[in-house]
Backbone atoms as SQL, in Angstrom:
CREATE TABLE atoms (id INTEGER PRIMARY KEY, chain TEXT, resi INTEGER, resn TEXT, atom TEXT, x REAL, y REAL, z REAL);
INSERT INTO atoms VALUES
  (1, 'A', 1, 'UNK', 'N', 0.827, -1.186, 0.000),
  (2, 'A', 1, 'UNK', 'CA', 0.000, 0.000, 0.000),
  (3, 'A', 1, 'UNK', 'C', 0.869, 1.245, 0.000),
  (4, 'A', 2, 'UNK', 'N', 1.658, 1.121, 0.574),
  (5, 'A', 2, 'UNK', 'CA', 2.764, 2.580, 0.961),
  (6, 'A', 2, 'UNK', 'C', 3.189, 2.572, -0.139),
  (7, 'A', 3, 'UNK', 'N', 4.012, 1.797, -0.935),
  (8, 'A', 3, 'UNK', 'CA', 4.666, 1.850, -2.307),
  (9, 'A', 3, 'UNK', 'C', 3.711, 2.154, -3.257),
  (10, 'A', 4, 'UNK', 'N', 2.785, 1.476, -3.663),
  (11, 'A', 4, 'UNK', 'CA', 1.353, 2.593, -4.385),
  (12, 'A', 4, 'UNK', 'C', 1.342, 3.754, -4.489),
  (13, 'A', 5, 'UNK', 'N', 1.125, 4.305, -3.006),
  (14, 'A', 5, 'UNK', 'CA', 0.587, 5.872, -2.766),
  (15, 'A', 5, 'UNK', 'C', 1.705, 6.538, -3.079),
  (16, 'A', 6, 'UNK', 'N', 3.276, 6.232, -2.827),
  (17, 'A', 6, 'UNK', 'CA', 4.392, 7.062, -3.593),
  (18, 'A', 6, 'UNK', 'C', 4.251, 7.243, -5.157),
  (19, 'A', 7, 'UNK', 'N', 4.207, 6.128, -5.704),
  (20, 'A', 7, 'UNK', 'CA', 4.171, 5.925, -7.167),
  (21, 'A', 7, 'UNK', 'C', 2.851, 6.829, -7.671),
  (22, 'A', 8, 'UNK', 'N', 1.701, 7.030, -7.006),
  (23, 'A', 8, 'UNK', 'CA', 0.816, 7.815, -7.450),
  (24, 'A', 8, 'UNK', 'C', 0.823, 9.181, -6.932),
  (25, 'A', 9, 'UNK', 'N', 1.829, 9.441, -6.079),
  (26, 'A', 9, 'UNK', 'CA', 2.273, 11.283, -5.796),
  (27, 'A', 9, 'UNK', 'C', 3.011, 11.305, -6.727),
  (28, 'A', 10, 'UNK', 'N', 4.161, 10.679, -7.245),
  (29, 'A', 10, 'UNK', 'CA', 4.992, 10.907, -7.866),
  (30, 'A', 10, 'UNK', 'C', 4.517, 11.045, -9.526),
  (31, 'A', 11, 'UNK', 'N', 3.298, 10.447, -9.736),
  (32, 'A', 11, 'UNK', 'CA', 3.093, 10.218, -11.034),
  (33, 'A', 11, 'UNK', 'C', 2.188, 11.433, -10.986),
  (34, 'A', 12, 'UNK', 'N', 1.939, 11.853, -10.269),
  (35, 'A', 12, 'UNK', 'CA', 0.610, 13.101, -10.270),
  (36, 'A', 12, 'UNK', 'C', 1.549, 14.612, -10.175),
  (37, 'A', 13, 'UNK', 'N', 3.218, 14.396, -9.703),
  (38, 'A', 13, 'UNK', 'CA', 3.862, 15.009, -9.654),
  (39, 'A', 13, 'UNK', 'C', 4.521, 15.602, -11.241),
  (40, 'A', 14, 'UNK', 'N', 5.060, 14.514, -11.615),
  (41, 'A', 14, 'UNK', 'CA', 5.043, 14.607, -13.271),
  (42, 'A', 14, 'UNK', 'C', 4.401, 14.637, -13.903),
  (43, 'A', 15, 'UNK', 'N', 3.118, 14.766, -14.204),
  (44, 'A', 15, 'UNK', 'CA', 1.724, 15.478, -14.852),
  (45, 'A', 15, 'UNK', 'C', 1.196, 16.623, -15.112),
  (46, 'A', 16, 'UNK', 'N', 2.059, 17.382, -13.887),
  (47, 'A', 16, 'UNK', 'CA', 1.895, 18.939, -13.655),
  (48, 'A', 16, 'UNK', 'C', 3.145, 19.290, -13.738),
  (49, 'A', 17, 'UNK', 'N', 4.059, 18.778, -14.066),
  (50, 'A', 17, 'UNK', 'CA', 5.344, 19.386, -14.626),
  (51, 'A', 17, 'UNK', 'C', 5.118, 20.215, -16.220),
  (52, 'A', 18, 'UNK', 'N', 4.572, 20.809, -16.809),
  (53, 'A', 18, 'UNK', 'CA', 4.544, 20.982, -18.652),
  (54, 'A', 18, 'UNK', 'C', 5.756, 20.977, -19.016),
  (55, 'A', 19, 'UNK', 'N', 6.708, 21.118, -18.862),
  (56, 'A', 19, 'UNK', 'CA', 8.095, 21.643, -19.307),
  (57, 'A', 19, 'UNK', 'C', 8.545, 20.274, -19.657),
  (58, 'A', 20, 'UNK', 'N', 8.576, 19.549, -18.905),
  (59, 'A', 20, 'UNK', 'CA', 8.619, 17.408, -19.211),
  (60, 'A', 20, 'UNK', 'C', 7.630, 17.106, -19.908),
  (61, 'A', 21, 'UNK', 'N', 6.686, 17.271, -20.018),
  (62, 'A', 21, 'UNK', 'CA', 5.839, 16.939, -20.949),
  (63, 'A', 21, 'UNK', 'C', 5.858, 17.604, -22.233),
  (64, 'A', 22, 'UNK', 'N', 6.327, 18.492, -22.712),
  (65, 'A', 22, 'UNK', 'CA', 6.543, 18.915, -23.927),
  (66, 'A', 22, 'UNK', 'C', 7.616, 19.226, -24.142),
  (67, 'A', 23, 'UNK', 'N', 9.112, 18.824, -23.416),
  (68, 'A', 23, 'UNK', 'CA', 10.523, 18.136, -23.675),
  (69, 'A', 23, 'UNK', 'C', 10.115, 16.689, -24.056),
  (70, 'A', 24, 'UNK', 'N', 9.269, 16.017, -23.676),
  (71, 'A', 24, 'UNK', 'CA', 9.110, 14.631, -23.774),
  (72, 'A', 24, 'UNK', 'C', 8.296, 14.419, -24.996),
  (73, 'A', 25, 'UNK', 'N', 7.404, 15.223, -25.042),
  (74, 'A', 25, 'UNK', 'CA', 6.508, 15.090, -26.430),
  (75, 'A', 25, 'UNK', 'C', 7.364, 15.749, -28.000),
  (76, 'A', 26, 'UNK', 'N', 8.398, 16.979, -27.950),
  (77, 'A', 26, 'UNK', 'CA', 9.368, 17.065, -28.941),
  (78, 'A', 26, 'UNK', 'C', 9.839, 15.702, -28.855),
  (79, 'A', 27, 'UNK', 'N', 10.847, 14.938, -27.783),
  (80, 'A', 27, 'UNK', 'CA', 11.301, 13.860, -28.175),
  (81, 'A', 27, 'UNK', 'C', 10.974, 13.041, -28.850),
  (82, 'A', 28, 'UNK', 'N', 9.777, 12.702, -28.788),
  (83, 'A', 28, 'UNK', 'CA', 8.583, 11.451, -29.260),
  (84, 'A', 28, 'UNK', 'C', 8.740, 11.798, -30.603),
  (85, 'A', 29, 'UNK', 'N', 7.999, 13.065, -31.232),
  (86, 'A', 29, 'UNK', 'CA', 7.988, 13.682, -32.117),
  (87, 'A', 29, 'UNK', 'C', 8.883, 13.663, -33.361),
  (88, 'A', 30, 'UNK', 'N', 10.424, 14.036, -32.495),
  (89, 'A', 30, 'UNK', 'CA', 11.603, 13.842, -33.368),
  (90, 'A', 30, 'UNK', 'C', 11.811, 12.127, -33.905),
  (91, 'A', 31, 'UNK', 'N', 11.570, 11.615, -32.898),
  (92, 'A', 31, 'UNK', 'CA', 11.459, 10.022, -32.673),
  (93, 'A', 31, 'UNK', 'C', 10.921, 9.846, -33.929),
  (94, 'A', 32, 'UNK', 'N', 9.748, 10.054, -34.407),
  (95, 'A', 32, 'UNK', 'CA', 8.564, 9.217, -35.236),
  (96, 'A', 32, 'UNK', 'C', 9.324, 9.670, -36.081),
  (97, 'A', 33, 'UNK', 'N', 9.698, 10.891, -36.414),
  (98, 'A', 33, 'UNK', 'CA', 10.182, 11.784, -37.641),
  (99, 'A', 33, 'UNK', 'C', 11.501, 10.364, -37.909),
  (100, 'A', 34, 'UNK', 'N', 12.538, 10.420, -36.958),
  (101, 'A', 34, 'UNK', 'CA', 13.682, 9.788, -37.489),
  (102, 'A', 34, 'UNK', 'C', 13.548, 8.233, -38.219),
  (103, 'A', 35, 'UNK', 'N', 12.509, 7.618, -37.426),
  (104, 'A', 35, 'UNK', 'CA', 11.717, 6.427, -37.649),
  (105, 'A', 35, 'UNK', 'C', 11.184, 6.190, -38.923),
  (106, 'A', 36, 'UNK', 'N', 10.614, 7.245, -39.434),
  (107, 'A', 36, 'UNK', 'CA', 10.097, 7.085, -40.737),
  (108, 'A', 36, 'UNK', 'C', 10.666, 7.759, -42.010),
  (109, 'A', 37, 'UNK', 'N', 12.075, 8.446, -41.658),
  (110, 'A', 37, 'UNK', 'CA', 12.916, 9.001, -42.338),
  (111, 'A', 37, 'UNK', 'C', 14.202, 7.233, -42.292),
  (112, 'A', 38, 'UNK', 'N', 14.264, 6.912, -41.563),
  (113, 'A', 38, 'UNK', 'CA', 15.282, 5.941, -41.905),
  (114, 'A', 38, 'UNK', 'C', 14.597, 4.770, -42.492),
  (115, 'A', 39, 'UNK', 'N', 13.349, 4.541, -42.089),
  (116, 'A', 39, 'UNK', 'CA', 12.743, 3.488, -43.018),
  (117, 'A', 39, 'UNK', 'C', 12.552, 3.370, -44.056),
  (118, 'A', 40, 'UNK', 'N', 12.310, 4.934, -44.542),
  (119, 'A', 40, 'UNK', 'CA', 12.164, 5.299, -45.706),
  (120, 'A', 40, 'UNK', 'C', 13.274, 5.057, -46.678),
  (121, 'A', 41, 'UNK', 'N', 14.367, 5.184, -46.489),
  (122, 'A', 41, 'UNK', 'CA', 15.822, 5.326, -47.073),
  (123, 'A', 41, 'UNK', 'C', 16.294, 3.461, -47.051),
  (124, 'A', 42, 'UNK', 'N', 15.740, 2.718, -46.139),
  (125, 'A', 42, 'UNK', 'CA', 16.064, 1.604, -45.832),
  (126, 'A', 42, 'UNK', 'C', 15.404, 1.301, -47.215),
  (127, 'A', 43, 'UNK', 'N', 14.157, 1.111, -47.283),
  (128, 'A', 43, 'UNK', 'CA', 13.156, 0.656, -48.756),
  (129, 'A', 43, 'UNK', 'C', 13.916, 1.312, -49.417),
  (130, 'A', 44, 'UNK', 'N', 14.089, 2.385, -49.729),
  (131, 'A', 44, 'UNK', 'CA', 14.783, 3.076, -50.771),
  (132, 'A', 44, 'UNK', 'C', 16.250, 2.542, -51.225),
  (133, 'A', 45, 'UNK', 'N', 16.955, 2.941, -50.314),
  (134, 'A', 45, 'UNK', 'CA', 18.509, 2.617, -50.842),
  (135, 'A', 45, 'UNK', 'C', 19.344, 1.287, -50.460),
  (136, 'A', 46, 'UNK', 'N', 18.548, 0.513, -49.409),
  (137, 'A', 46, 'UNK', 'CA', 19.465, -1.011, -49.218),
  (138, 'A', 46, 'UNK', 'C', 20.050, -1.297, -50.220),
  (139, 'A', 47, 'UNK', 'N', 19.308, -1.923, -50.799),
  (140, 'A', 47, 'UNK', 'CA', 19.737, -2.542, -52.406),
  (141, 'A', 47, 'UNK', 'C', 20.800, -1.786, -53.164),
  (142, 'A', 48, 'UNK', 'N', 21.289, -0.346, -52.937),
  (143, 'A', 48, 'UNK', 'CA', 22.361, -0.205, -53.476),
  (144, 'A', 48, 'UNK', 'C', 23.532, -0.210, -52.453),
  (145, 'A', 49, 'UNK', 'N', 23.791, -0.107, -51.425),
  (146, 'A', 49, 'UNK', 'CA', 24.429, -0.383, -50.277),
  (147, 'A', 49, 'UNK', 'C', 24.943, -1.984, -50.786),
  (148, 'A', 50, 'UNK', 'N', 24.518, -2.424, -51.205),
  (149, 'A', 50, 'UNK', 'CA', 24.419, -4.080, -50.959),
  (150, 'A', 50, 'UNK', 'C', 25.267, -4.215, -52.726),
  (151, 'A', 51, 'UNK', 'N', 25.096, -3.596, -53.504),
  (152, 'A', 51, 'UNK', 'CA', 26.210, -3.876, -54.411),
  (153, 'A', 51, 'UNK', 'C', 28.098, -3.640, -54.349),
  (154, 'A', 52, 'UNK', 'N', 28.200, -4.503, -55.338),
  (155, 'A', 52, 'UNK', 'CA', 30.005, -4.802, -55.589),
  (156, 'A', 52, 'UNK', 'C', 29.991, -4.245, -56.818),
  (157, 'A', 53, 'UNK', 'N', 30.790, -2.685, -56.558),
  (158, 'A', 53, 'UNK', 'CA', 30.858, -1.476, -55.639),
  (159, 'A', 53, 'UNK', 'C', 29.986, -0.821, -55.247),
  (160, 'A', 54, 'UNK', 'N', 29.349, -0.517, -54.225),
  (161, 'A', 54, 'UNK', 'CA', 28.303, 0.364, -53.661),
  (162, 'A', 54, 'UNK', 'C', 27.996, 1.738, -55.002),
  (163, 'A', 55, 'UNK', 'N', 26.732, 1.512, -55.398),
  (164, 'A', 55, 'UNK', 'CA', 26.702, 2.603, -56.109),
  (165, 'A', 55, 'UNK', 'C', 25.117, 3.162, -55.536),
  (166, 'A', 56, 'UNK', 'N', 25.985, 5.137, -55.290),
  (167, 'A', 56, 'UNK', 'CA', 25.007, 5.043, -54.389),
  (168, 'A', 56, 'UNK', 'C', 24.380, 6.723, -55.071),
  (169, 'A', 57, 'UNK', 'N', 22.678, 6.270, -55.273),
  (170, 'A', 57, 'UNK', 'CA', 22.109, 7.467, -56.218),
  (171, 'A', 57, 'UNK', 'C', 22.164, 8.949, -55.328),
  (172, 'A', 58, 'UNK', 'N', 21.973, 9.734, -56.165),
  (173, 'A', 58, 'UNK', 'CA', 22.081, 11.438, -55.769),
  (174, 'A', 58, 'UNK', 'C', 20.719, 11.313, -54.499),
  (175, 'A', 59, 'UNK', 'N', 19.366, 10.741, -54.777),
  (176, 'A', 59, 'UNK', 'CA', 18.364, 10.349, -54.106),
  (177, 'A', 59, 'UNK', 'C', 18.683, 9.762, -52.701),
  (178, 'A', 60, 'UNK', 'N', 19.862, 8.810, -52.672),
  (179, 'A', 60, 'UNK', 'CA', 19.870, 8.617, -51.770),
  (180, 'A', 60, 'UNK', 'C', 21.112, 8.258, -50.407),
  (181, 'A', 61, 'UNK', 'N', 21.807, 9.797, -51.472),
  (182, 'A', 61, 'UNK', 'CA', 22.944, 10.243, -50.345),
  (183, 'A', 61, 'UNK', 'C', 21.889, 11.608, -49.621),
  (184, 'A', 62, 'UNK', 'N', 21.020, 11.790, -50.582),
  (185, 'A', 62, 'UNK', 'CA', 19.967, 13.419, -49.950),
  (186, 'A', 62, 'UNK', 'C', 19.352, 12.334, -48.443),
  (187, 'A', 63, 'UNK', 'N', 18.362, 11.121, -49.330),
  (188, 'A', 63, 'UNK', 'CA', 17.759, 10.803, -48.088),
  (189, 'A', 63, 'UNK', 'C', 18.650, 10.591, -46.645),
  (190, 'A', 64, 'UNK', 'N', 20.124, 10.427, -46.992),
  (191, 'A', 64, 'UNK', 'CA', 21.010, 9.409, -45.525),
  (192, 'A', 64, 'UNK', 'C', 21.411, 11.069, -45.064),
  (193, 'A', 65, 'UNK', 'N', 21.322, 11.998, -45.952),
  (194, 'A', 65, 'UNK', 'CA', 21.409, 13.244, -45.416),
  (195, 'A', 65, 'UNK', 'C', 20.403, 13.474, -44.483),
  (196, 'A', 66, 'UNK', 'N', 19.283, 13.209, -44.886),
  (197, 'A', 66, 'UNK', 'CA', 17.894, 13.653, -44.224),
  (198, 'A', 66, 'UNK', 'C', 18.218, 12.678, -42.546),
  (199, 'A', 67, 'UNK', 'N', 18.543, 11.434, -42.988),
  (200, 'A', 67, 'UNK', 'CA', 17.822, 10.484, -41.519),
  (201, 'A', 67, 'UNK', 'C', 19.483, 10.889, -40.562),
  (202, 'A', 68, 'UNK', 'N', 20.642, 11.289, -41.110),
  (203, 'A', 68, 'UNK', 'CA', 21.610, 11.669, -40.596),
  (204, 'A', 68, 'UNK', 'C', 21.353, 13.094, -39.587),
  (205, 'A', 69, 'UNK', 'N', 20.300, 13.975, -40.161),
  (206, 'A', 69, 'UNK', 'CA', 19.770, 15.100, -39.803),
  (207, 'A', 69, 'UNK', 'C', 18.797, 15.050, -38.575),
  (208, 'A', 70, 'UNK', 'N', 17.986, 14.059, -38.854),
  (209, 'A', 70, 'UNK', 'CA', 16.777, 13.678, -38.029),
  (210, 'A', 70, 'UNK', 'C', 17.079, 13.361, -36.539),
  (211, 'A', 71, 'UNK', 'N', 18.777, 12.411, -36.809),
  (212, 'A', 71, 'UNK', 'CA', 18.835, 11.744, -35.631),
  (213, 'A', 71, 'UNK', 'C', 19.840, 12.942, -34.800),
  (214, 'A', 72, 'UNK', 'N', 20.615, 13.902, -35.574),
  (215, 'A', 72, 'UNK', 'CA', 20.891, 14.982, -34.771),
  (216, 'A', 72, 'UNK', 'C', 20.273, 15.651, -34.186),
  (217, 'A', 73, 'UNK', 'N', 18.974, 15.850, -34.591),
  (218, 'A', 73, 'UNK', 'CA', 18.062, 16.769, -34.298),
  (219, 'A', 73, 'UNK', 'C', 17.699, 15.878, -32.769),
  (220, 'A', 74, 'UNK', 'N', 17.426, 14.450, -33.131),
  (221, 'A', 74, 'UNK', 'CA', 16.847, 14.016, -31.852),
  (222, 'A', 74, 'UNK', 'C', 17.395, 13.571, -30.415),
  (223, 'A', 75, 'UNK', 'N', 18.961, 13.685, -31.159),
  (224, 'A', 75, 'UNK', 'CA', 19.943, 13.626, -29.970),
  (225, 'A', 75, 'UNK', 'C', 19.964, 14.845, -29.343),
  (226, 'A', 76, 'UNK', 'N', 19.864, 15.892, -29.536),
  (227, 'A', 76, 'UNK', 'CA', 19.903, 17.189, -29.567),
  (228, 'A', 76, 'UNK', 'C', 18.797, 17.627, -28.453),
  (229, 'A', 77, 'UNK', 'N', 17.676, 16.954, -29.341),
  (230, 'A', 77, 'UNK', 'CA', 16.166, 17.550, -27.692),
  (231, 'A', 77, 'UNK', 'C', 16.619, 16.477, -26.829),
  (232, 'A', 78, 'UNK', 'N', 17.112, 15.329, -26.877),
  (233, 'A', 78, 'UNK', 'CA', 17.210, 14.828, -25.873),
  (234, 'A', 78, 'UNK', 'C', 18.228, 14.614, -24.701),
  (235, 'A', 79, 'UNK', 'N', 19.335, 15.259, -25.273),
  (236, 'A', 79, 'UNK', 'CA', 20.165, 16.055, -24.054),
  (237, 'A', 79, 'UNK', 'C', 19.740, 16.772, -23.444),
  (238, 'A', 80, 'UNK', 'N', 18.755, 17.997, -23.990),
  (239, 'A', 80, 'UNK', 'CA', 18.187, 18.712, -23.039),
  (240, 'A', 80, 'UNK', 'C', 17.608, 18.899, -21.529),
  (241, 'A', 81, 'UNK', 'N', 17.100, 17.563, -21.612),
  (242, 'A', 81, 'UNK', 'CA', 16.465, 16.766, -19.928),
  (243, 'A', 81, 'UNK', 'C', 16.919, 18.062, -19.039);
């Protein structure tokens, strides 16, 4: 019972924080972004990664630019804490 009632001050404590909650919700945010920027490039460019010699299109040195970008960005809010 005692361990409960901490876990539910504490969780009612971080609820009314906004500043964690929308540090935490950019994170998420950047998250989905990087998620569907590297998946994207995965469908896209594996298959040339995977040749003898790597030949690799203008398309998709932009995209490894993009998911290279994404994940700076998301390392970035998430130092912030």
């Amino acid at each position: 019972m005692r361990h409960s009632s901490k876990f539910v001050v504490l969780a009612a404590a971080v609820a009314f924080l906004p500043g964690c909650q929308s540090h935490q919700a950019k994170v998420d945010a950047l998250q989905k972004e990087y998620d569907r920027l590297a998946s994207q490039f995965h469908q896209d460019c594996s298959a040339e990664y995977l040749k003898i010699p790597p030949t690799i299109s203008q398309k998709c040195t932009d995209e490894d630019k993009q998911v290279k970008d994404a994940w700076d960005r998301l390392q970035a809010e998430a130092a912030k804490k």
